[in-house]
N, C-alpha and C positions, 0 to 999 in steps of 0.2 A: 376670395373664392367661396361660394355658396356650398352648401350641403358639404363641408370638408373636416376632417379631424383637425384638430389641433393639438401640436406639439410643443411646450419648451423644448428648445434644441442649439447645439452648435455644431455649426458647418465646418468642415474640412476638408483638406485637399490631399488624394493620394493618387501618384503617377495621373494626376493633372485634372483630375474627376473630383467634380465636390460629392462628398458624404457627409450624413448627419447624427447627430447624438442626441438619443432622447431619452428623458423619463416616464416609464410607463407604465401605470396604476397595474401590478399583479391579476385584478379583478376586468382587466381588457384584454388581457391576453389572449384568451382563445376566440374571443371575435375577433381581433382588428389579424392575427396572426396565422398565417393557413400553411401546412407543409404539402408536398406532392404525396401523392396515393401512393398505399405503395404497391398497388396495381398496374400501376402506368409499367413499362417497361425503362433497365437504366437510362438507356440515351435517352429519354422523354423526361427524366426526371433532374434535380438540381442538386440531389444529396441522396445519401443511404437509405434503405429501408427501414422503416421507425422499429425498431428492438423492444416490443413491448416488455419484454420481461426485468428491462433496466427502470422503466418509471415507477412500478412499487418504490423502489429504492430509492430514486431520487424523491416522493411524497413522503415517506418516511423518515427522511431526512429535515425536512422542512417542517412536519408536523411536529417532530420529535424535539427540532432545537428552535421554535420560534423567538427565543431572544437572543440568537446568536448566529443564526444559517448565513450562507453567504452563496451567493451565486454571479456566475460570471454573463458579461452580456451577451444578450442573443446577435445573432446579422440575422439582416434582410434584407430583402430587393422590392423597390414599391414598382410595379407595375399598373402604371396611371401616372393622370395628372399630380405634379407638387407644384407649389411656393413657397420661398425660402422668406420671410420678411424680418430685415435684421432690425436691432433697439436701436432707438437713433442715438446717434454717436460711436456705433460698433459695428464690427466689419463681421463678426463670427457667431456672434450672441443674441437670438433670437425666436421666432415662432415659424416651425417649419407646418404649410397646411397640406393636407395629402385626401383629395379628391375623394368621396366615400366611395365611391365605383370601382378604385381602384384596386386590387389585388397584394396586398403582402405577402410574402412568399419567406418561410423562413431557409436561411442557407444553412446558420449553424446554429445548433443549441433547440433543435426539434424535442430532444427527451427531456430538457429542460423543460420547455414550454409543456409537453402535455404531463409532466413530473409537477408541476406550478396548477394545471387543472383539478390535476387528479387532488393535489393537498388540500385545494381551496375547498372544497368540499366537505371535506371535516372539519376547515379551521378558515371561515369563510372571512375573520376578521382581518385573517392577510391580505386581504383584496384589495386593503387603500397602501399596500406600503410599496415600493416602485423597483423594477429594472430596468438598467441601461438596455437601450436596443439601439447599434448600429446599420446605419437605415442608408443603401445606396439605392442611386437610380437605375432601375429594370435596363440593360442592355441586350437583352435574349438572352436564350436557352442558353447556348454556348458560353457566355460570358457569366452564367449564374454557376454553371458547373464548372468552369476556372476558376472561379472564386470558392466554392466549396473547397477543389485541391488545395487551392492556396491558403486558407484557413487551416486544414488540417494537418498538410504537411509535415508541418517543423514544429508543432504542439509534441511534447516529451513529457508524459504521463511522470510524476516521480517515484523512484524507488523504492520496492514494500518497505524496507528497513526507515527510509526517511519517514515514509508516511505512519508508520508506526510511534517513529520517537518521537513524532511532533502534535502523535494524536490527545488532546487530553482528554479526550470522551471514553477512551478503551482502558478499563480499571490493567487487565492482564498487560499492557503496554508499559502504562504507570508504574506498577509493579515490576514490570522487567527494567526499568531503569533504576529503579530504586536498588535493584538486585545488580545493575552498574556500576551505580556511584560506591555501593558498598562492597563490592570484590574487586580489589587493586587489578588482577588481572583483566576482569572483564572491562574496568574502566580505560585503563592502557591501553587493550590489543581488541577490542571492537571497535568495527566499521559503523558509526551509527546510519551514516548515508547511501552506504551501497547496499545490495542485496547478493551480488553476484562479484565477488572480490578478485581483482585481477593478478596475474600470476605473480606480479612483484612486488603488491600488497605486504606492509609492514603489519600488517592488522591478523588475527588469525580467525576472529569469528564476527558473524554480519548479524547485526542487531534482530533481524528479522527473523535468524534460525533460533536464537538467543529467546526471543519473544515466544517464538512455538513451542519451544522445549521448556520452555517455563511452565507455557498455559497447561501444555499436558501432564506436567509435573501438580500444578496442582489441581486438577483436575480428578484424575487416576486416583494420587495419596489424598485425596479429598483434606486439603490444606486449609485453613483459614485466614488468608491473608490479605490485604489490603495495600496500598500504595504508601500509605503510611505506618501499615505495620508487615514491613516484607519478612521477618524474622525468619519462619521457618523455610521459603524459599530461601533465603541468603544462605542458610545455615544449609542446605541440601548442597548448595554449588561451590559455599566453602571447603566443605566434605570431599565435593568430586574434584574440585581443584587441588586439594591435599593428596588424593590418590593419582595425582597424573602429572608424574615428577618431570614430562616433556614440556606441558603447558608451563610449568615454574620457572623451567630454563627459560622457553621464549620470553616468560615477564621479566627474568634479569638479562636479558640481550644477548645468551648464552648460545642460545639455540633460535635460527629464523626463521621467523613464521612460514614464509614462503617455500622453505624448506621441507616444514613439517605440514603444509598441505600439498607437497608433492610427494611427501614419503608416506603419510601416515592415515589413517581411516580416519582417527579421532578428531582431526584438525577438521571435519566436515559438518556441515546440517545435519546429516543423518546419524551420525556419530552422537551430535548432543539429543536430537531429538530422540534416540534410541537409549541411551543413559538414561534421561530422564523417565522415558516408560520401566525401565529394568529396576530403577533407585525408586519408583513410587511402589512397584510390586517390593519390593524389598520391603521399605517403609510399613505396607499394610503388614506384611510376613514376619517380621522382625523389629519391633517397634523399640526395642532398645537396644538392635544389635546390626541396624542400617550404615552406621559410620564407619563400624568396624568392615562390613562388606564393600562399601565402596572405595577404601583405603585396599581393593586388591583391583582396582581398575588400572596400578601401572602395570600388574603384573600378566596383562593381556599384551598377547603380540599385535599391534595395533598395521605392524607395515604392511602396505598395499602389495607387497610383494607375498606375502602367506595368502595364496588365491584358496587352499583347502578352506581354509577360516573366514573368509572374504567374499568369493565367489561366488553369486547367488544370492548374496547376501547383503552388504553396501557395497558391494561393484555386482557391475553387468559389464562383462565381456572388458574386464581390466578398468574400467570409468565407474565412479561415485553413480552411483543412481539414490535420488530422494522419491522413490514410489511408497507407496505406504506398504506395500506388501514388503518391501529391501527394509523401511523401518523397522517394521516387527520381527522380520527373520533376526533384523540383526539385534534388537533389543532380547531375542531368546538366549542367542549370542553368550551376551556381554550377562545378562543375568547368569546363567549356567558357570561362567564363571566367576562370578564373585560372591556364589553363594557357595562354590564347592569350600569342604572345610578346612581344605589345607594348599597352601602356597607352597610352590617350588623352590627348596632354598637359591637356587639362580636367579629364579623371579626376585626375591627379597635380595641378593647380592647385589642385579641388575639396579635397582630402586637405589640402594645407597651407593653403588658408584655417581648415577647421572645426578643424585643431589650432591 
């Protein structure tokens, strides 16, 4: 076939239609590759309107990790002329050629593609290193937009808390694991893979609320910590775990998790994420008298059912709300009392009965 691209490629058959796999130099992408306008109207078009506000992200991603980035392959549809020509002796293994005239049209992985333009421009040397692009043949309009549905369908984004614990480029991540491995509790009764824990859940906090109330922990207390040296985040959450004689019981099997996030405020994101703002103002306010205040955090009535204390504050209308405005109401909360200078002797009765 004259005037035609050429591909290494192997062929494939899905519900009875051959399709093709190629490698394709970064530095051809946005020629050989075209998305729909996204002026056309949906029905005229084969995919979503291009989201420019997502390709910074993805170029900074690629420019940022160039010994390490990874991208998933594109689809597309050749509308034109191809030739499949296989190696002799093989049935799937071969040089697919695809007519210059013809149209690519990409289905899926558009913000890829112009995330891949946009990078090459500052780091133009990526241009020789290659993506997979699955390449069917053009059936129409109709049949390009079926196949978009069907690409995106059943794709399931994974869970912030996953994505977190498996990130190793996020220091505060790193660091929130290390502050894991080193509190018995946190290692036990966190979800490292969920984010949204379900009602039967033996776990009581999900890595990703764990990670936020970390970062704002050190943050705020302007801490000096590293993934290798978590010391004084550990030593903040040993603290808060010492004064919260509920969370103890759930680490000894006493008390169940599931229990205590249908009964209690503090068994929540915003619970930790608001401790931690109230224990770094302490921190700043009290630099050698931080431990002793946090050891009054059992002495807070924590149940969902005290809506005076609650209401407005980590619930809206009886339900957990995580808005940052319910954060800070409630982190003024939990401050107010663990800086007042004197406990309840009930509060302190309360604490040595449940241990």
């Amino acid at each position: 076939m004259a005037n035609s691209y050429s591909f290494a490629a192997i062929r494939g058959v899905q519900a009875g239609r051959a399709y093709y796999v190629a490698m394709v130099p970064l530095k051809t992408v946005e020629r050989l590759f075209r998305f729909d306008e996204a002026e056309l109207p949906p029905q005229l078009r084969a995919q979503r309107e291009l989201n420019k506000t997502r390709i910074p992200a993805i170029a900074r991603y690629l420019t940022q990790n160039t010994a390490e980035y990874v991208l998933s392959a594109l689809s597309a549809t050749i509308d034109g002329a191809l030739r499949f020509e296989t190696v002799p002796g093989e049935r799937s293994l071969g040089t697919l050629l695809v007519d210059m005239t013809a149209i690519i049209v990409i289905n899926d992985g558009q913000h890829r593609r112009a995330g891949i333009v946009e990078a090459l421009r500052e780091r133009p040397h990526l241009g020789d290193e290659t993506i997979a692009v699955t390449l069917f043949p053009d059936e129409g309009l109709a049949r390009s937009q079926q196949m978009f549905v069907d690409l995106n369908q059943h794709g399931v984004k994974p869970s912030r808390s996953l994505r977190l614990f498996y990130d190793a480029r996020d220091e505060a991540a790193r660091v929130t694991r290390a502050v894991v491995e080193a509190v018995p509790i946190f290692r036990d009764l966190t979800d490292l893979t969920r984010t949204n824990l379900t009602a039967g859940s033996r776990k009581l906090f999900a890595f990703s609320n764990l990670h936020t109330a970390t970062s704002v922990l050190i943050e705020n207390a302007g801490l000096e910590v590293t993934h290798d040296r978590p010391d004084q985040a550990v030593d903040f959450w040993r603290a808060v775990v010492d004064g919260m004689p509920e969370w103890r019981l759930a680490g000894r099997g006493q008390l169940a998790a599931a229990e205590l996030r249908r009964d209690r405020v503090h068994a929540h994101g915003v619970a930790l994420e608001a401790i931690a703002i109230a224990g770094a103002r302490v921190i700043n306010e009290r630099p050698d008298g931080w431990r002793e205040a946090l050891g009054r955090l059992g002495g807070i009535d924590w149940d969902r059912a005290n809506a005076a204390q609650w209401e407005g504050r980590a619930l809206l209308g009886g339900r957990i709300n995580r808005s940052r405005t319910s954060v800070l109401l409630t982190a003024d909360a939990i401050h107010r009392a663990i800086t007042s200078d004197e406990r309840s002797t009930n509060d302190a009765d309360a604490d040595r009965h449940l241990d």
